[in-house]
MARTOR-363951 format. One record per residue (C-alpha): residue number from 0; z, x, y; chain. Coordinates in steps of 0.25 Angstrom, whole numbers. Example, Ala and Ser with C-alpha at 12.3 -4.5 7.8 and 13.67 -1.06 7.14 Angstrom:
<pts>
PT; 0; 31; 49; -18; A
PT; 1; 29; 55; -4; A
</pts>
This chain:
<pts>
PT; 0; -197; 235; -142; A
PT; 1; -187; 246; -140; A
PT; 2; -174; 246; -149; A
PT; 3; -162; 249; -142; A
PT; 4; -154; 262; -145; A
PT; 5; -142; 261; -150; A
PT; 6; -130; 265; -142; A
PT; 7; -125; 279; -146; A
PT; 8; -109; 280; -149; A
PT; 9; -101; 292; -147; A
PT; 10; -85; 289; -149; A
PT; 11; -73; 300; -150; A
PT; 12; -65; 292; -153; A
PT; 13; -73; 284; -166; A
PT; 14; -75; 298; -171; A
PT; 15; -60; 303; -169; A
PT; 16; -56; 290; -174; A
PT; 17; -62; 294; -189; A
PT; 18; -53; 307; -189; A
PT; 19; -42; 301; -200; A
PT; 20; -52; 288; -203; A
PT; 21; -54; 284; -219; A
PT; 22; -68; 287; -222; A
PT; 23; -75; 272; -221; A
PT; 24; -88; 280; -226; A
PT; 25; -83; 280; -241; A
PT; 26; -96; 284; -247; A
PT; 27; -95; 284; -262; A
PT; 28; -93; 297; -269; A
PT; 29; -91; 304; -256; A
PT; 30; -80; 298; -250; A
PT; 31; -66; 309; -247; A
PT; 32; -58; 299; -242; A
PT; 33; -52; 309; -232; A
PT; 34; -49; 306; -219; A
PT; 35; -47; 317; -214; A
PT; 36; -63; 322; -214; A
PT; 37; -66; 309; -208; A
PT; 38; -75; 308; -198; A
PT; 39; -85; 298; -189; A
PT; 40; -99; 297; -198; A
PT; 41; -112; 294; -191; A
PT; 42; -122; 289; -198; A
PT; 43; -136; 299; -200; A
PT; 44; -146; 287; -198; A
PT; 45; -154; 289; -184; A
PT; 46; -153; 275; -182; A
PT; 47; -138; 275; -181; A
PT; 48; -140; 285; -169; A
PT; 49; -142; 298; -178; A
PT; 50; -151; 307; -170; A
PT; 51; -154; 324; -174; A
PT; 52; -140; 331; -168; A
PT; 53; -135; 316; -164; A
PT; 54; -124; 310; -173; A
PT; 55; -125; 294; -176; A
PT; 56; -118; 284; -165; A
PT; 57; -103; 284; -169; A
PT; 58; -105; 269; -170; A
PT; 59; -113; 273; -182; A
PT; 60; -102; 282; -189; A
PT; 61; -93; 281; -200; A
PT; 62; -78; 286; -205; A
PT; 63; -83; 296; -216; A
PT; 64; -74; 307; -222; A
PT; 65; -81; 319; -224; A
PT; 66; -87; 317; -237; A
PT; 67; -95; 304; -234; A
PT; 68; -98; 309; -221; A
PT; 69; -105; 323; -229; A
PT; 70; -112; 310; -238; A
PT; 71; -115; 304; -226; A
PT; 72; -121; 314; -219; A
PT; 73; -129; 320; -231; A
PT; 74; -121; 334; -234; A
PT; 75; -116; 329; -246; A
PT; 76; -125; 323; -257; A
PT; 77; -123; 310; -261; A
PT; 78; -116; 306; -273; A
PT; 79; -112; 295; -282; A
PT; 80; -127; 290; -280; A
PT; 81; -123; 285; -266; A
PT; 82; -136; 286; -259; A
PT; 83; -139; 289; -244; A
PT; 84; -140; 272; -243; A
PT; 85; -128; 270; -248; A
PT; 86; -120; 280; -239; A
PT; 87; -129; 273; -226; A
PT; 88; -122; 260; -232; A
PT; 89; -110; 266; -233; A
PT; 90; -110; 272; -218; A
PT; 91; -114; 259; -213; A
PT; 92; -102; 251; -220; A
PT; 93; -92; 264; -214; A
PT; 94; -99; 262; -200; A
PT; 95; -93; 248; -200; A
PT; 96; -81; 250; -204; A
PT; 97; -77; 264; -196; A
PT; 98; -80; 254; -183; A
PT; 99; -72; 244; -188; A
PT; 100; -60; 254; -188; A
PT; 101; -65; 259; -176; A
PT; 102; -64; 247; -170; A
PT; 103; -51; 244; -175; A
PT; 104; -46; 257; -168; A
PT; 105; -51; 251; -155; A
PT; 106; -63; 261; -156; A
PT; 107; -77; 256; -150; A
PT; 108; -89; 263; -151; A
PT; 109; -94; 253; -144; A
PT; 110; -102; 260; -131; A
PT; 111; -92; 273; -133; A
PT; 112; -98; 286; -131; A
</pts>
């Protein structure tokens, strides 16, 4: 039995749309609160599309200022005693909640490439 792929997602517009955006990553002890270095997040796990050189689906991808996204992606060390778990939590509650505003702005990643 064979698992189906999962469709890869490349919008412009989901990423442009998070210029301005609060950060809906939040992560504790890391969080800026600056919109202004916000940014589209993508996950680091290879099974949210993650590949060497190949960035994680946009459907997999949160708001994240710059602060959480450098916790997120491992260039800053953890603190708080946050753990690599709990920041994987974190992203997945942010995922949901960046498409719902998405959504709202009549964004669909939906079969957009």
């Amino acid at each position: 039995m064979q698992i189906a792929k999962r469709a890869y997602v490349r919008s412009k517009k989901a990423r442009d749309a998070a210029r301005g955006q609060d950060c809906t990553l939040r992560l504790p002890f890391h969080c800026s609160g600056d919109s202004s270095t916000t940014v589209l997040c993508h996950s680091n796990r290879g099974a949210d599309g993650k590949g060497m050189g190949i960035k994680a689906s946009d459907d997999r991808a949160a708001f994240g200022c710059s602060s959480c996204h450098d916790a997120l992606d491992g260039r800053a060390p953890l603190r708080g005693g946050l753990t690599r778990a709990m920041v994987e939590e974190e992203f997945d509650r942010a995922v949901e909640e960046t498409g719902a505003i998405l959504r709202a702005r009549g964004i669909n990643l939906k079969g957009e490439t």
